[in-house]
DSSP file (Angstrom, degrees, kcal/mol; ACC not computed):
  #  RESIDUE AA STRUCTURE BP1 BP2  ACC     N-H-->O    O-->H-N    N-H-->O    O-->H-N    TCO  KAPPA ALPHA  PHI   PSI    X-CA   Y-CA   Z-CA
    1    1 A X              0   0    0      0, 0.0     2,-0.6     0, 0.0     0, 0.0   0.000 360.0 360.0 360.0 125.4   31.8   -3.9  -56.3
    2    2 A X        -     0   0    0      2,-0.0     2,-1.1     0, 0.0     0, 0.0  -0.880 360.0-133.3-114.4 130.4   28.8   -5.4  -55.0
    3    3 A X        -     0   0    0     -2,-0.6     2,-0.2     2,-0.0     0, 0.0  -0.711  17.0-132.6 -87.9 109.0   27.1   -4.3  -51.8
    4    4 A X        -     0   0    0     -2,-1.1     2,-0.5     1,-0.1    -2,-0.0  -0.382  21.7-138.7 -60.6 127.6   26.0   -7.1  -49.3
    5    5 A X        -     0   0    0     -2,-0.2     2,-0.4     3,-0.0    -1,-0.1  -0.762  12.5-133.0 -58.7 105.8   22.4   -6.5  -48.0
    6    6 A X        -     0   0    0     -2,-0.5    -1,-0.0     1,-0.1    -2,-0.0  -0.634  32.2 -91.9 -83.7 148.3   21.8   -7.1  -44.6
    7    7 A X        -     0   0    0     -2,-0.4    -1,-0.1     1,-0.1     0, 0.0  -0.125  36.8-115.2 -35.6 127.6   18.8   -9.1  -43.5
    8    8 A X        -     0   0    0     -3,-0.0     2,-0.3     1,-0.0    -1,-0.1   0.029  27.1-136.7 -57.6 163.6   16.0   -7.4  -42.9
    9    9 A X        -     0   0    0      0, 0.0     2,-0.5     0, 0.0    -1,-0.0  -0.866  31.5-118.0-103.7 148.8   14.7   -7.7  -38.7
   10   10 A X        -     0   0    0     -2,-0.3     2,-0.1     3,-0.0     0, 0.0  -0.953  24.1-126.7 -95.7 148.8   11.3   -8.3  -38.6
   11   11 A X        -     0   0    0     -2,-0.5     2,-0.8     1,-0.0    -3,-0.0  -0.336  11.7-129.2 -40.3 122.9    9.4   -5.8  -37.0
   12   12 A X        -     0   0    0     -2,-0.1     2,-0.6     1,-0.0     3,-0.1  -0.849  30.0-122.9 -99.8 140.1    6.9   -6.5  -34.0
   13   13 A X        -     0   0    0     -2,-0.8    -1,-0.0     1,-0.1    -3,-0.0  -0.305  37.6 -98.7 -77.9 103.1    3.9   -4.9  -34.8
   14   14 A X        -     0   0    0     -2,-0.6    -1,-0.1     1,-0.1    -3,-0.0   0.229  29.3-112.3 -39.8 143.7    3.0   -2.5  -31.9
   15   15 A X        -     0   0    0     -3,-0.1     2,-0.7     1,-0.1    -1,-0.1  -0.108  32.3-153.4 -75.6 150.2    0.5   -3.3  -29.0
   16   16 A X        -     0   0    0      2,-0.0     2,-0.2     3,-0.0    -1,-0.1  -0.872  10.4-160.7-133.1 135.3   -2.5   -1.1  -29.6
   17   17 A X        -     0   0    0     -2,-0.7     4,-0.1     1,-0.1     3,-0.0  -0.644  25.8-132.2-105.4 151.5   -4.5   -0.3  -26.3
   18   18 A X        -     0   0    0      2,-0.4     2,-0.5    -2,-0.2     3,-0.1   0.555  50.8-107.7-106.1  16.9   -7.9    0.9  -26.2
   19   19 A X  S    S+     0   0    0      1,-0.4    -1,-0.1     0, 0.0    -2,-0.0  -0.539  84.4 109.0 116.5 -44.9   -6.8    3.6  -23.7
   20   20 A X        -     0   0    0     -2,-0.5     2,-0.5     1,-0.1    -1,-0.4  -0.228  54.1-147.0 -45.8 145.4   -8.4    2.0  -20.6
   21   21 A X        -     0   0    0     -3,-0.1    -1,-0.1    -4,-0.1    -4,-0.0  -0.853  19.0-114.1-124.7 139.8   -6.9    0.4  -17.8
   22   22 A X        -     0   0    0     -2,-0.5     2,-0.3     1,-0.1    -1,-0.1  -0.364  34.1-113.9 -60.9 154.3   -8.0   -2.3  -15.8
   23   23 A X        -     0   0    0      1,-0.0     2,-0.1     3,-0.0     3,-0.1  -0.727  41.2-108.8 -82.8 143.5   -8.7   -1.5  -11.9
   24   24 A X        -     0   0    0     -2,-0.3    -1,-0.0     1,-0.1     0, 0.0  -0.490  53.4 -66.9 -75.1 152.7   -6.0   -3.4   -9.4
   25   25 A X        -     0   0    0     -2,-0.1     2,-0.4     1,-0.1    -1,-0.1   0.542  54.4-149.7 -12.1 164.4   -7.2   -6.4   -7.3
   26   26 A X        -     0   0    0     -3,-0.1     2,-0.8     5,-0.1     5,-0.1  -0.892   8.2-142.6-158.7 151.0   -9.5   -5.4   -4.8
   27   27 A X  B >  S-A   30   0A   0      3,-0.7     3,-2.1    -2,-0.4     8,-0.1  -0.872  78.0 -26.0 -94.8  89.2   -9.9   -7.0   -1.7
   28   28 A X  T 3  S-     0   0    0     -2,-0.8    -1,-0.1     1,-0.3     3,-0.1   0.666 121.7 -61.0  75.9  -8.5  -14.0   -7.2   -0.3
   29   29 A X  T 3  S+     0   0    0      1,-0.3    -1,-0.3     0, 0.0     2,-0.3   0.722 120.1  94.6 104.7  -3.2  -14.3   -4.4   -2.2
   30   30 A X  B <   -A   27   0A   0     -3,-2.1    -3,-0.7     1,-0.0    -1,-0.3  -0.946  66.8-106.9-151.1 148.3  -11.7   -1.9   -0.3
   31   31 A X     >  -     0   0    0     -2,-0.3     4,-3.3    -5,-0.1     3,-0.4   0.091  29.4-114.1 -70.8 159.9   -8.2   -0.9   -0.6
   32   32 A X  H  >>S+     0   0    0      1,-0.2     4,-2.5     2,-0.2     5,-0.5   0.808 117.9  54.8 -89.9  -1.2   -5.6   -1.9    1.5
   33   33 A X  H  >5S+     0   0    0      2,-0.2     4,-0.6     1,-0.2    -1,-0.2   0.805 109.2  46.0 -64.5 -26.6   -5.2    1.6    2.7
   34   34 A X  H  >5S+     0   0    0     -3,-0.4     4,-2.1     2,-0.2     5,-0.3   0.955 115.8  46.5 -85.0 -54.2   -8.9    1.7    3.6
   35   35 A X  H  X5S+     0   0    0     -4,-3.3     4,-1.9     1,-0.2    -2,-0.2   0.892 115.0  52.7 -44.3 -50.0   -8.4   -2.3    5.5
   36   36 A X  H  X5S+     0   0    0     -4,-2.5     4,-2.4     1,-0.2    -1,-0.2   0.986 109.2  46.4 -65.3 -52.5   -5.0   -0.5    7.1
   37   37 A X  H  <<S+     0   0    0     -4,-0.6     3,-0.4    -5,-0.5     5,-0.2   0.976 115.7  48.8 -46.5 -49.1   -7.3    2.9    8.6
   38   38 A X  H >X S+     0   0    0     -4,-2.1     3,-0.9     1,-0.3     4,-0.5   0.934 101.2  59.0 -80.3 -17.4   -9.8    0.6    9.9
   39   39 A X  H 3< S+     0   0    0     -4,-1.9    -1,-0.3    -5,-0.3     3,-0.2   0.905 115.0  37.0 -66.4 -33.6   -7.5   -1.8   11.7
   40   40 A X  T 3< S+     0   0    0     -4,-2.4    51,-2.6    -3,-0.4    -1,-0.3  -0.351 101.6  71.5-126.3  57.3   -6.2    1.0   13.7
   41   41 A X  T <4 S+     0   0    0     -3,-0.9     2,-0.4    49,-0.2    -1,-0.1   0.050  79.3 102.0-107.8  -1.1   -9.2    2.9   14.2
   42   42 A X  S >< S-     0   0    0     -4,-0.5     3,-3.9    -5,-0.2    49,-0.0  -0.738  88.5-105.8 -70.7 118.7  -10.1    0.4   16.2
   43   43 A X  T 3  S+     0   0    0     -2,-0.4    -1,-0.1     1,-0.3    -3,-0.0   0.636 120.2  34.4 -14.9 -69.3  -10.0    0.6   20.3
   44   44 A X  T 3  S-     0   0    0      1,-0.2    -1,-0.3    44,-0.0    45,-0.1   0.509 100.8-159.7 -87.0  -3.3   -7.0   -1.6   21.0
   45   45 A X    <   -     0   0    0     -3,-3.9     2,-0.3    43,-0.1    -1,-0.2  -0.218  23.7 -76.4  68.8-162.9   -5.5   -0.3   17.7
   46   46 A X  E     -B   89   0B   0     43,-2.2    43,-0.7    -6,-0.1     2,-0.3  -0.968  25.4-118.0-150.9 152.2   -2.6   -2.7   16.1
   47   47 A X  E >>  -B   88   0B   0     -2,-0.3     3,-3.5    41,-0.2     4,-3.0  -0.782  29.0-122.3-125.5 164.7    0.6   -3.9   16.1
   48   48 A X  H 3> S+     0   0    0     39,-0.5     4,-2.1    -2,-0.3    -1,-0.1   0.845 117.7  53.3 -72.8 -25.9    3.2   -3.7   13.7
   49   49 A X  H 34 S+     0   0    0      2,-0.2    -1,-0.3     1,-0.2     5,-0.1   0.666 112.8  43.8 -71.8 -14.1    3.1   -7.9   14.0
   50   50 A X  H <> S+     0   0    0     -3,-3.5     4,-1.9     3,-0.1    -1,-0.2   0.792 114.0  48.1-105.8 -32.9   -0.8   -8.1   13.2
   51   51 A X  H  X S+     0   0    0     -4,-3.0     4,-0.8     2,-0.2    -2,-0.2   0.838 106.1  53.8 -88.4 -22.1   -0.8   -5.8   10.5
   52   52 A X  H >X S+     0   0    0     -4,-2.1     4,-3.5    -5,-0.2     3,-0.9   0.911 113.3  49.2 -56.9 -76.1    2.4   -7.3    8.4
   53   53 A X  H 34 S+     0   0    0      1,-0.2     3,-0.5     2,-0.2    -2,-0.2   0.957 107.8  53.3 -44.0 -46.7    0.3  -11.0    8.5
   54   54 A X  H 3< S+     0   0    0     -4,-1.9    -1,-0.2     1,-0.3    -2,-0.2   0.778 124.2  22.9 -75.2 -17.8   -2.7   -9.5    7.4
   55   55 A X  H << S-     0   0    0     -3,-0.9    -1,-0.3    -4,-0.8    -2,-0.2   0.529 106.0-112.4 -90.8 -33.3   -1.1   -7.8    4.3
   56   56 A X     <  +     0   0    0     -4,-3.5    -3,-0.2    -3,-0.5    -4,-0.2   0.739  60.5 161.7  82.8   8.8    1.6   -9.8    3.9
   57   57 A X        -     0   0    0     -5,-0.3     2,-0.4    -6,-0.2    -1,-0.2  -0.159  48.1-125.5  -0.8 123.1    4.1   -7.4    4.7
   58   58 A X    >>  -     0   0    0     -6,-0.1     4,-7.6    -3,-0.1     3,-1.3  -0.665  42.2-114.3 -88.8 136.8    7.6   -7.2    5.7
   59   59 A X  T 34 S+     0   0    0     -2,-0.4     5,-0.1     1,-0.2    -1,-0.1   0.632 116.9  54.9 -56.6  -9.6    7.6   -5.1    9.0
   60   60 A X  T 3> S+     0   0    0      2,-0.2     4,-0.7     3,-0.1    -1,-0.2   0.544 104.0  58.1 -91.8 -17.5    9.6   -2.2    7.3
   61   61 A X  H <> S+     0   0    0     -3,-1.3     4,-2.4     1,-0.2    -2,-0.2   0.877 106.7  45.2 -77.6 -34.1    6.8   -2.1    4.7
   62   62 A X  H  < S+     0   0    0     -4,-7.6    -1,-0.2     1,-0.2    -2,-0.2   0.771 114.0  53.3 -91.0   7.5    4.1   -1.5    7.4
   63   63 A X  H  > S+     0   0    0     -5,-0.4     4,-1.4     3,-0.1    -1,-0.2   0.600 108.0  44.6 -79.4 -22.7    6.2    1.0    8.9
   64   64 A X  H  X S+     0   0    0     -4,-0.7     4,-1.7     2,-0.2    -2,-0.2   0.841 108.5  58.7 -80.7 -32.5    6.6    2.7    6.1
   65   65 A X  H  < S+     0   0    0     -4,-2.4    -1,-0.2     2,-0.1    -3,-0.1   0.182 112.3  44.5 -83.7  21.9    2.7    2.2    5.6
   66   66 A X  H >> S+     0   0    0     -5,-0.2     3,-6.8     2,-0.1     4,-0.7   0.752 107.6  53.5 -94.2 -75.0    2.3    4.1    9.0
   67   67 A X  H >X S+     0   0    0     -4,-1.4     3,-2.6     1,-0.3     4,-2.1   0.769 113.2  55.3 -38.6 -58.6    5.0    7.0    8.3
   68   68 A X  H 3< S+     0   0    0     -4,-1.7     4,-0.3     1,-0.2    -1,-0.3   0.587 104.6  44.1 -65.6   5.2    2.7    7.3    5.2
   69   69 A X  H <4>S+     0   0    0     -3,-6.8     5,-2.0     2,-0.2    -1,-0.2   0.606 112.5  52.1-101.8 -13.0   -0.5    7.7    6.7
   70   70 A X  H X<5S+     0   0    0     -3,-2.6     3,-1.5    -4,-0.7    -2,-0.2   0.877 107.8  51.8 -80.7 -52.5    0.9   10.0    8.9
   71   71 A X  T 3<5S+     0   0    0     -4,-2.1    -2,-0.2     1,-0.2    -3,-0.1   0.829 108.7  56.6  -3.2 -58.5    2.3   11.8    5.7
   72   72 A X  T 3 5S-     0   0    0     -5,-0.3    -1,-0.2    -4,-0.3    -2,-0.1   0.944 128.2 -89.8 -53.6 -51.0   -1.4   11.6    4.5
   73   73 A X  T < 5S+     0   0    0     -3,-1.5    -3,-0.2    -4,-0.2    -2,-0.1   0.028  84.7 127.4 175.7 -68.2   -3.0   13.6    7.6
   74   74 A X      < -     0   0    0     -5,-2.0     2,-0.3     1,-0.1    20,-0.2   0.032  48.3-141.0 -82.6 122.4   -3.7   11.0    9.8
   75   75 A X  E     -D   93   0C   0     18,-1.6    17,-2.0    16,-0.1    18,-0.9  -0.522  20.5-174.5 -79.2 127.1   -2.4   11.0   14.0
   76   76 A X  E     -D   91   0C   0     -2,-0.3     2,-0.4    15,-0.2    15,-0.2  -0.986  15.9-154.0-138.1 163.4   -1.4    8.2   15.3
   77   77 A X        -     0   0    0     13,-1.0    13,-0.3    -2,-0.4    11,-0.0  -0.807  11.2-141.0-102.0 127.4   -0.4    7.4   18.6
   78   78 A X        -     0   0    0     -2,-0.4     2,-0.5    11,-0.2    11,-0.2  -0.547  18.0-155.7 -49.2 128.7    2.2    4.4   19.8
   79   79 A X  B     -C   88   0B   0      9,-3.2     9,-1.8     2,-0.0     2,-0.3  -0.968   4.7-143.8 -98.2 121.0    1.1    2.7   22.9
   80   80 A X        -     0   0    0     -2,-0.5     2,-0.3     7,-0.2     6,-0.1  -0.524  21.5-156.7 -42.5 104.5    3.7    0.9   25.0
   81   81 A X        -     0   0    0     -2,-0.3     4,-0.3     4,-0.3     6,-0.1  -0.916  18.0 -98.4-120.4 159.6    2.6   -2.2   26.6
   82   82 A X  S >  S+     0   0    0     -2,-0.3     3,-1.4     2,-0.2    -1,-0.2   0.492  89.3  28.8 -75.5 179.4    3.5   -3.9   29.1
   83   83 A X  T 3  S-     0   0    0      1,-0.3    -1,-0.1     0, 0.0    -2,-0.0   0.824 123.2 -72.7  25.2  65.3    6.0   -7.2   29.5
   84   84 A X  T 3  S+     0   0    0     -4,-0.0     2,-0.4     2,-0.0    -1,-0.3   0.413  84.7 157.3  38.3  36.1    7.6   -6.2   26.7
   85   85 A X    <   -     0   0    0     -3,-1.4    -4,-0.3    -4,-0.3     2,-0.1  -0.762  57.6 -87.2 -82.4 132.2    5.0   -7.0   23.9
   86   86 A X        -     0   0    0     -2,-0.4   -37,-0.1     1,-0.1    -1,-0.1  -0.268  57.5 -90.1 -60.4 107.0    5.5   -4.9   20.6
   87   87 A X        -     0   0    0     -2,-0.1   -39,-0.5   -40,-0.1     2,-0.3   0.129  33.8-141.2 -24.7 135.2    3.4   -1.1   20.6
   88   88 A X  E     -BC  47  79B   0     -9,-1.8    -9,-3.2   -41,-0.1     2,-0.3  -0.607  19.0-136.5-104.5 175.4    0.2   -1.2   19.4
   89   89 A X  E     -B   46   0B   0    -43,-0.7   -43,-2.2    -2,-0.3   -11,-0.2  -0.869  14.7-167.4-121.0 161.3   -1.0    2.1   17.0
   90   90 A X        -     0   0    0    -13,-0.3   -13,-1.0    -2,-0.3   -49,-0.2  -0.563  25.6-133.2-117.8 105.2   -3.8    4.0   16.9
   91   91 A X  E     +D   76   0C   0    -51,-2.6   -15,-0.2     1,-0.2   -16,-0.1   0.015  27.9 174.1 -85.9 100.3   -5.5    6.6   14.5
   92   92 A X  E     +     0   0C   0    -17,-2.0     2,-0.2     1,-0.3    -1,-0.2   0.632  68.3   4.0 -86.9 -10.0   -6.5    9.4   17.1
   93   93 A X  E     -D   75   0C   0    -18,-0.9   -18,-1.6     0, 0.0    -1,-0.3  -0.809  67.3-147.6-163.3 170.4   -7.7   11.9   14.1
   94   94 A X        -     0   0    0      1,-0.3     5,-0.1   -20,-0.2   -18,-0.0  -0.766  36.1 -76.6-137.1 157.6   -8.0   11.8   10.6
   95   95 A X        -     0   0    0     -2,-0.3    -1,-0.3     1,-0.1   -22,-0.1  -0.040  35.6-127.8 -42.5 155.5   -7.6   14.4    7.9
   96   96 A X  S  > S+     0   0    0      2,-0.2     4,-0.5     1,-0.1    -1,-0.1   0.368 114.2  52.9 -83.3   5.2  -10.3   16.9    7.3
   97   97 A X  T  4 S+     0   0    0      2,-0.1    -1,-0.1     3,-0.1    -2,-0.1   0.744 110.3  46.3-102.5 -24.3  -10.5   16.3    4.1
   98   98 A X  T  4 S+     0   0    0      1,-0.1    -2,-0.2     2,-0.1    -3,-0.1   0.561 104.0  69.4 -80.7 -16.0  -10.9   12.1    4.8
   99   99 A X  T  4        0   0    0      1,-0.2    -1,-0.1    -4,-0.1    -3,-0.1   0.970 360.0 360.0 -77.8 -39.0  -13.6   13.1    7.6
  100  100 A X     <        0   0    0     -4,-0.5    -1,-0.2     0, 0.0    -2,-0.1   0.718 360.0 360.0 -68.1 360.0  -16.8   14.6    5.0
């Protein structure tokens, strides 16, 4: 009685890190969280249509990056404008911890 040997697998030899991690993209030098705050800290604020192009955004993602900024701290208010053209937002105060 002989026992068949199965083929060995070869191994792949584990990835070895030197524990750093790269920094993500950066746009100018600021985040897009930082691009989003200054776009609607701005007088006439922004609309959900201006801020989706500039990002590249699907319109539920830049609601969803409002909800979170509200989430965050930060108030903002909808304005309604007239002849039916899409609310624009605006940050009417900002965290105390984002103000020092």
């Amino acid at each position: 009685m002989t026992q068949e040997t199965k083929p060995r697998t070869q191994r792949t030899p584990a990835l070895r890190t030197s524990g750093k991690t790269k920094p993500g993209p950066r746009i100018n030098g600021t985040t897009k969280k930082a691009q989003l705050i200054q776009m609607l800290s701005r007088k006439s604020g922004a609309d959900v249509a201006a801020i989706s192009e500039k990002f590249g955004w699907l319109p539920h993602t830049t609601r969803a990056a409002l909800s979170g900024l509200r989430k965050a701290g930060f108030e903002l208010a909808p304005e309604k404008m007239a002849n039916g053209k899409p609310s624009r937002y605006r940050i009417t105060a900002i965290p105390v911890a984002d103000a020092a």
